[in-house]
N, C-alpha and C positions, 0 to 999 in steps of 0.2 A: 369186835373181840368176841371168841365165842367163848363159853363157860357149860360147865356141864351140869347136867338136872337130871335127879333120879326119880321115875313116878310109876305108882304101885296100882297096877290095873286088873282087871280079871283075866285068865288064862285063854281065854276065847274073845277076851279083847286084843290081845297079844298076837294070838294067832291072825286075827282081822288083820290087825295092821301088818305085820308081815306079808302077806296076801298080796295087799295093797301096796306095799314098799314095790316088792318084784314086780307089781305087774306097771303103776306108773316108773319102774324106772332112777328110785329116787329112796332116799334114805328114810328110816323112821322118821330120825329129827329134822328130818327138811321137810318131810309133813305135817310136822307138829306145825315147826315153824311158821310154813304157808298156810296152814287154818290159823292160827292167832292171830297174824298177820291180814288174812281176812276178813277177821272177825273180831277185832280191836275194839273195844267200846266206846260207844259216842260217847259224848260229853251228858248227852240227856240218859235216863234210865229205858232200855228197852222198851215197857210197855208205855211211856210217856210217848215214844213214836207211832207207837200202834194205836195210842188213841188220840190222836195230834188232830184236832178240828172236830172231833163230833159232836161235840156241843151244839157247836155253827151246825151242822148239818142237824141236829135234832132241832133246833130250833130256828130252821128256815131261815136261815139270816138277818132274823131279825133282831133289831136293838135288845143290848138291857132293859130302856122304858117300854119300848111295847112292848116285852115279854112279863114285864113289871104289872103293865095295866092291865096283861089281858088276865092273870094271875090275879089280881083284886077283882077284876069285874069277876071271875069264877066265884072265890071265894065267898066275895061279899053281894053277890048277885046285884051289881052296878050296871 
């Protein structure tokens, strides 16, 4: 079902997307539509993807303990 939506843009935003209507061929709101539609949010927060594993990779793959022990041997010169 479609529904209509009114959105308040700069004037050479406007002009942009017109541009872009004519030259793909395709309505404003079928370009809106097909970026949201692209661009849908995951269930996670964006930057939680972008920093998904570097932990592991800062810390060589190695265990909690041995990152534990080697963290005590520093501190407490063990």
């Amino acid at each position: 079902m479609k529904a209509k939506l009114t959105l308040s843009i700069e004037k050479k935003t406007l002009l942009k997307a017109k541009k872009l209507s004519v030259r793909k061929k395709k309505s404003i709101s079928r370009l809106f539509e097909e970026y949201v539609e692209k661009n849908q949010l995951s269930t996670a927060a964006p930057i939680s993807d972008s920093l998904r594993g570097i932990l592991k990779k800062a810390a060589g793959n190695k265990s909690y303990d041995e990152l534990k022990a080697e963290a005590m041997k520093d501190k407490y010169d063990l």
